[in-house]
Backbone as JSON, one array per atom type, in Angstrom:
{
  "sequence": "XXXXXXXXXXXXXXXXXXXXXXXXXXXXXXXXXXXXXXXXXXXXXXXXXXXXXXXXXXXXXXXXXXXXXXXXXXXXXXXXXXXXXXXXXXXXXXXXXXXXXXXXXXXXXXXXXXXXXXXXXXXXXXXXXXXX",
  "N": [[113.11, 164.37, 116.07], [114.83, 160.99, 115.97], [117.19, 160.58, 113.62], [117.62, 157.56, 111.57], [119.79, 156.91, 110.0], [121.54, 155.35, 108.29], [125.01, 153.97, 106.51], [125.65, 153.22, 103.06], [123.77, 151.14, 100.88], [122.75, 147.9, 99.61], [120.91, 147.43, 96.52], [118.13, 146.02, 94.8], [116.25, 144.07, 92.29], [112.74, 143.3, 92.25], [111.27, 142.35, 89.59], [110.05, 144.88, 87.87], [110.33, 146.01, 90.05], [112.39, 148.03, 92.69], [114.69, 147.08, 95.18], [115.85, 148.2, 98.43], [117.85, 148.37, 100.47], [117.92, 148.93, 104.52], [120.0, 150.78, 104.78], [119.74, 152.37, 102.83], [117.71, 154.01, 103.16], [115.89, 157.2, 104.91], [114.96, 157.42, 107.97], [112.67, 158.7, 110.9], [112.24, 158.09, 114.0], [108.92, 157.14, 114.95], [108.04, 157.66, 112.42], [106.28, 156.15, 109.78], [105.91, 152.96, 107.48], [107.93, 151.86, 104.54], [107.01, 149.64, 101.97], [107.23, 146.32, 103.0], [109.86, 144.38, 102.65], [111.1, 140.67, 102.47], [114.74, 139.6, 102.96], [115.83, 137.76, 101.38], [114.27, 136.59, 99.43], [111.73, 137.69, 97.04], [109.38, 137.65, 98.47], [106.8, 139.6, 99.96], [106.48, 141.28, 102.9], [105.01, 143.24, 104.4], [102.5, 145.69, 103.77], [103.04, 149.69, 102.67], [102.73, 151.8, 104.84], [102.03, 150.29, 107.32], [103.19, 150.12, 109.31], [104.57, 150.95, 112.58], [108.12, 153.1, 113.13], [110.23, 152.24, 115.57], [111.46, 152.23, 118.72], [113.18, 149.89, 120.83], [114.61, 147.42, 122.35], [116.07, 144.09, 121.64], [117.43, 140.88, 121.77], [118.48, 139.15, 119.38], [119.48, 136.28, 117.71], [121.74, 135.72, 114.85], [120.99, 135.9, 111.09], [123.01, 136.05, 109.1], [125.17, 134.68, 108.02], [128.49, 135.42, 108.33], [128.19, 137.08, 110.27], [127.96, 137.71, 113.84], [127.12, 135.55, 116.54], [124.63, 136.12, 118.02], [122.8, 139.32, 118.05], [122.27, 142.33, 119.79], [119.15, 143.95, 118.62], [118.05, 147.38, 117.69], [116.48, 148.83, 116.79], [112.85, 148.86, 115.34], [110.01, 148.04, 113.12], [107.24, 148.95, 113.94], [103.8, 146.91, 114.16], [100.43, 146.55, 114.64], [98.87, 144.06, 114.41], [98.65, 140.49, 113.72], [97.3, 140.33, 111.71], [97.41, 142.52, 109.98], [100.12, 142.01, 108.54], [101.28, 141.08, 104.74], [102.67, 138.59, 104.6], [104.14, 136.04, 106.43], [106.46, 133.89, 108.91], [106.15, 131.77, 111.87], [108.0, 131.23, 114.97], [108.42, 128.67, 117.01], [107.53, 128.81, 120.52], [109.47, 130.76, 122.51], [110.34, 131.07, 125.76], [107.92, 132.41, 126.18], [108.37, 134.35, 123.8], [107.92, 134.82, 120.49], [109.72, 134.46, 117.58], [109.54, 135.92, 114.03], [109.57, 135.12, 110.81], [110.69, 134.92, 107.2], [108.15, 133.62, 105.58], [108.26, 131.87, 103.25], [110.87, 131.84, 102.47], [111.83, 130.99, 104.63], [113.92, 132.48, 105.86], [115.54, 134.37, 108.97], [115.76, 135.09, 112.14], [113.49, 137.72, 111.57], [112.04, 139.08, 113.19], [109.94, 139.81, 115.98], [107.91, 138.34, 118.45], [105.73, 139.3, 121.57], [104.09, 136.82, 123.3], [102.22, 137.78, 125.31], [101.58, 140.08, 124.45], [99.46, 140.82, 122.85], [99.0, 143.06, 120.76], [101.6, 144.04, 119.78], [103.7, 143.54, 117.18], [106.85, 143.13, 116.03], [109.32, 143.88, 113.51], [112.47, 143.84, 112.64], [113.93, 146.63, 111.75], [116.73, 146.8, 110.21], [116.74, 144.05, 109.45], [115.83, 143.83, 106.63], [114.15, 144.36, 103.5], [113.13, 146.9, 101.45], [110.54, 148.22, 99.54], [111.4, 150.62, 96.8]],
  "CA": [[113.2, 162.92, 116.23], [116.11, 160.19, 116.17], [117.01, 160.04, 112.37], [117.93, 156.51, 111.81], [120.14, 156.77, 108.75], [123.2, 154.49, 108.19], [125.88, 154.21, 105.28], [125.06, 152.77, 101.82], [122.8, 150.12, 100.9], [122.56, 147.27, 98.7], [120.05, 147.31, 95.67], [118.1, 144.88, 94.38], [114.94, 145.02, 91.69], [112.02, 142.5, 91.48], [110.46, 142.49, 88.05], [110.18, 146.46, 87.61], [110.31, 146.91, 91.29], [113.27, 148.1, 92.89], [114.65, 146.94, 97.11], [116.46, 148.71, 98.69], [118.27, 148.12, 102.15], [117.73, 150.03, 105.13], [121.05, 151.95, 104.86], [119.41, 153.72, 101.85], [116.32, 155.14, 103.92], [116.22, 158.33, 106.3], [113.39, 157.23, 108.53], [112.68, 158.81, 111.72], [111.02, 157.55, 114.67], [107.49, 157.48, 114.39], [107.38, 157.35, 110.95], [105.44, 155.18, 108.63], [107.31, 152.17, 107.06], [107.92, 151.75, 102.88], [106.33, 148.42, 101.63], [108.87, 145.53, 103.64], [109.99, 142.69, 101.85], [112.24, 139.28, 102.87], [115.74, 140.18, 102.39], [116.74, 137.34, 100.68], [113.35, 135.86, 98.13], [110.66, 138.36, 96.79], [108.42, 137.81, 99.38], [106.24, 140.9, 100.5], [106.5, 141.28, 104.37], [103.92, 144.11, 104.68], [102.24, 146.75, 102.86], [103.57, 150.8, 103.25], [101.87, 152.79, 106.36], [101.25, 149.67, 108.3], [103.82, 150.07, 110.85], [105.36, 152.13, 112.79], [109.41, 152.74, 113.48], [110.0, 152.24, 117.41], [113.32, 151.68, 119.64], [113.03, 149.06, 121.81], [115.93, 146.08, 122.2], [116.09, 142.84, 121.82], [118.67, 140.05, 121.5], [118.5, 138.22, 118.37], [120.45, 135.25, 116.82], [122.06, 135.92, 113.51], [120.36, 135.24, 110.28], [123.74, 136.37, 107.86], [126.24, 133.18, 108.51], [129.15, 135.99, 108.26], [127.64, 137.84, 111.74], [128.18, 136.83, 115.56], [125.96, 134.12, 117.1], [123.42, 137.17, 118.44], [123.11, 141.02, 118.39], [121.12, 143.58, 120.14], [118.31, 144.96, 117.63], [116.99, 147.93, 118.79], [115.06, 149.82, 115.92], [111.91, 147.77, 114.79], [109.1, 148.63, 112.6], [105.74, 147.9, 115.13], [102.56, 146.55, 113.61], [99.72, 146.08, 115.82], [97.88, 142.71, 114.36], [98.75, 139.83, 112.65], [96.49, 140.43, 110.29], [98.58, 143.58, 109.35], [101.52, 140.98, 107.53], [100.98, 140.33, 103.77], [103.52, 137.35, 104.76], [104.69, 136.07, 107.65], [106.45, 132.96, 109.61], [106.51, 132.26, 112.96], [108.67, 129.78, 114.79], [108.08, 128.11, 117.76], [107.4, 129.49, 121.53], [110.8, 130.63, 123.62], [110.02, 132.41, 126.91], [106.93, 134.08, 125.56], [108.54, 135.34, 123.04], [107.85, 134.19, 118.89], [110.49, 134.94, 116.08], [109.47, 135.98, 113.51], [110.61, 135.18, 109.76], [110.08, 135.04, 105.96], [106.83, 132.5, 105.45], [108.53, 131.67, 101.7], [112.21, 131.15, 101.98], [111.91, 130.85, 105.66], [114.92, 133.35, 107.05], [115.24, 135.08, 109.98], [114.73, 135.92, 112.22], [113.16, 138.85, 111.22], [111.52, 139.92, 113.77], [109.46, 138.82, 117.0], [106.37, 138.76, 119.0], [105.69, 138.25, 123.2], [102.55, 136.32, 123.18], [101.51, 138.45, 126.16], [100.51, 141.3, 123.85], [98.65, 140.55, 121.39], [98.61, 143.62, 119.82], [102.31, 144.16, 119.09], [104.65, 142.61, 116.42], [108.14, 144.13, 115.73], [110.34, 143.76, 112.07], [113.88, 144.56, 112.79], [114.25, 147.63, 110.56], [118.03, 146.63, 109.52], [116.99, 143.29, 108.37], [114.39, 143.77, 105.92], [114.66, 145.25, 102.82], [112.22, 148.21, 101.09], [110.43, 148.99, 97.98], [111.91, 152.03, 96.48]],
  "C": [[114.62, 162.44, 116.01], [116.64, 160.47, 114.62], [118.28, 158.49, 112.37], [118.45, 156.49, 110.34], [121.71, 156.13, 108.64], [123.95, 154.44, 106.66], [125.34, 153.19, 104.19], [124.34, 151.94, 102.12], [122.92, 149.53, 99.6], [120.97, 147.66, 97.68], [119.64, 146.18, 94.91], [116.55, 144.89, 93.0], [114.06, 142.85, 91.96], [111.11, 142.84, 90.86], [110.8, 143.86, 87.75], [110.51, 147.03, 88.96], [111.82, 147.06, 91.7], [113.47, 147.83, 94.6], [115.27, 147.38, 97.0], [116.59, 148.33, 100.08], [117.94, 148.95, 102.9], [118.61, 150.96, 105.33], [120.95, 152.83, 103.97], [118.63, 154.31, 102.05], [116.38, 155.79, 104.94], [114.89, 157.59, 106.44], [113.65, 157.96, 110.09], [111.88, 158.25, 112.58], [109.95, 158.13, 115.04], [107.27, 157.46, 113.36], [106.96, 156.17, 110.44], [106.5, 154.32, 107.52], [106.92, 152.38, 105.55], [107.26, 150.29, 103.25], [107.41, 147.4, 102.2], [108.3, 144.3, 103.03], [111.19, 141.53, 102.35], [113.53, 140.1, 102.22], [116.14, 139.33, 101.67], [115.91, 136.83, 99.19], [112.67, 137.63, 98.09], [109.65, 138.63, 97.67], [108.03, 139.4, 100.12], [105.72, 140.58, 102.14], [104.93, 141.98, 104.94], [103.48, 145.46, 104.12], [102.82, 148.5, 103.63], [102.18, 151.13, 104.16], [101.0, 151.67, 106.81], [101.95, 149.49, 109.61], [104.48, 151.52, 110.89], [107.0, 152.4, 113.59], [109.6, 153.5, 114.99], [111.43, 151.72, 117.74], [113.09, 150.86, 120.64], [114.88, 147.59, 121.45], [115.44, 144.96, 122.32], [116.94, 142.2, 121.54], [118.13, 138.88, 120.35], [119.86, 137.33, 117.61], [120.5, 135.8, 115.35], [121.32, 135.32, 112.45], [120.96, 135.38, 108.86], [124.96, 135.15, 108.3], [127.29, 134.34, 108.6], [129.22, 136.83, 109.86], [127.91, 137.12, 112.98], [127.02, 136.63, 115.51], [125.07, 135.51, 117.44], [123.8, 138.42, 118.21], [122.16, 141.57, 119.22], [120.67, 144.53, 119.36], [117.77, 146.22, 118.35], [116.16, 149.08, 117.57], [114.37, 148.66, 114.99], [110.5, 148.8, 114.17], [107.76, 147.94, 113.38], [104.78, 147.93, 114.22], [101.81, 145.97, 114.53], [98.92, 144.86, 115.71], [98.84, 141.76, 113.69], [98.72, 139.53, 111.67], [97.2, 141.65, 109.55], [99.6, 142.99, 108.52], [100.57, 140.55, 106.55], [101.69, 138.48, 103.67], [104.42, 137.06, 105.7], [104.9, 134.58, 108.0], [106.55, 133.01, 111.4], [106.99, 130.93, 113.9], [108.07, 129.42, 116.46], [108.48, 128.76, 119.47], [108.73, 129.53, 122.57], [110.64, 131.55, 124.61], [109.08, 133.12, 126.47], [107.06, 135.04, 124.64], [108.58, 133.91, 121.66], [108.33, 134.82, 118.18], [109.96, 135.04, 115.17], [109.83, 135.93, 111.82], [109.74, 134.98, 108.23], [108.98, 133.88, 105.97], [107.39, 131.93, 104.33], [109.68, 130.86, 101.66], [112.39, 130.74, 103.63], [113.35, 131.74, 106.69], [114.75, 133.88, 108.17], [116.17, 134.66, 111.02], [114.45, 137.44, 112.2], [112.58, 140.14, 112.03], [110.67, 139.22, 115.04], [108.44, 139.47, 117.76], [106.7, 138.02, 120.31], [104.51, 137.81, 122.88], [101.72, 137.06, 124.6], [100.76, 139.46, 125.98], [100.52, 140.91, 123.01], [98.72, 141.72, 120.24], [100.43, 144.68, 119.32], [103.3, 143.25, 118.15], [105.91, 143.35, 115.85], [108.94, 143.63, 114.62], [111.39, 144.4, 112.56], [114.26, 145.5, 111.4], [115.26, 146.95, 109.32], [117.97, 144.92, 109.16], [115.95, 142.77, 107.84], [114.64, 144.28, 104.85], [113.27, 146.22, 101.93], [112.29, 148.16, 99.77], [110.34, 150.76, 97.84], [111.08, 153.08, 96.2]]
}
């Protein structure tokens, strides 16, 4: 497989727990995600082994003020329901396609859905962050 491993990573703990960025996890594709949490509040995104890490692109607007106006994401963690997210926002309809973002502190976007399939939803790996 691909291994999708990039240079350091920030650390972060809530309560006893510890986040971690995605530049501190080897994941390959196809594998099974860690527990994903908001990168910037506590908020729990989605529990471990409910998605799965997939390459696809997309063009997303920035959600770090420091970053250019858009990038091209292209590794996303897929989850096939809705009902799969312990926490989730979702913003309003652009071309068939719905952003996805924290439900709590509201960031993002995090991630995005076409409303044509119902049964995928994609988390941009690299901006999410992981319990350790």
């Amino acid at each position: 497989g691909i291994n999708a491993e990039y240079g350091g990573g920030r650390r972060c703990s809530v309560g006893k727990q510890v986040l971690v960025e995605w530049g501190s996890l080897q994941c390959e594709l196809g594998s099974k995600n860690k527990e994903i949490h908001c990168p910037r509040c506590p908020s729990k995104i989605c529990l471990a082994d409910t998605a799965v890490l997939v390459e696809t692109e997309m063009k997303m607007s920035r959600y770090k003020v420091d970053e250019q106006e858009s990038e091209v994401v292209t590794k996303f963690w897929l989850l096939n329901s809705l009902m799969s997210f312990e926490n989730i926002g979702v913003s309003n309809l652009v071309e068939n396609i719905k952003f996805l973002c924290c439900a709590d502190c509201e960031v993002g976007p995090l991630g995005w859905h076409d409303i044509t399939d119902k049964t995928k939803f994609y988390v941009a790996a690299e901006r999410v962050r992981y319990l350790q």
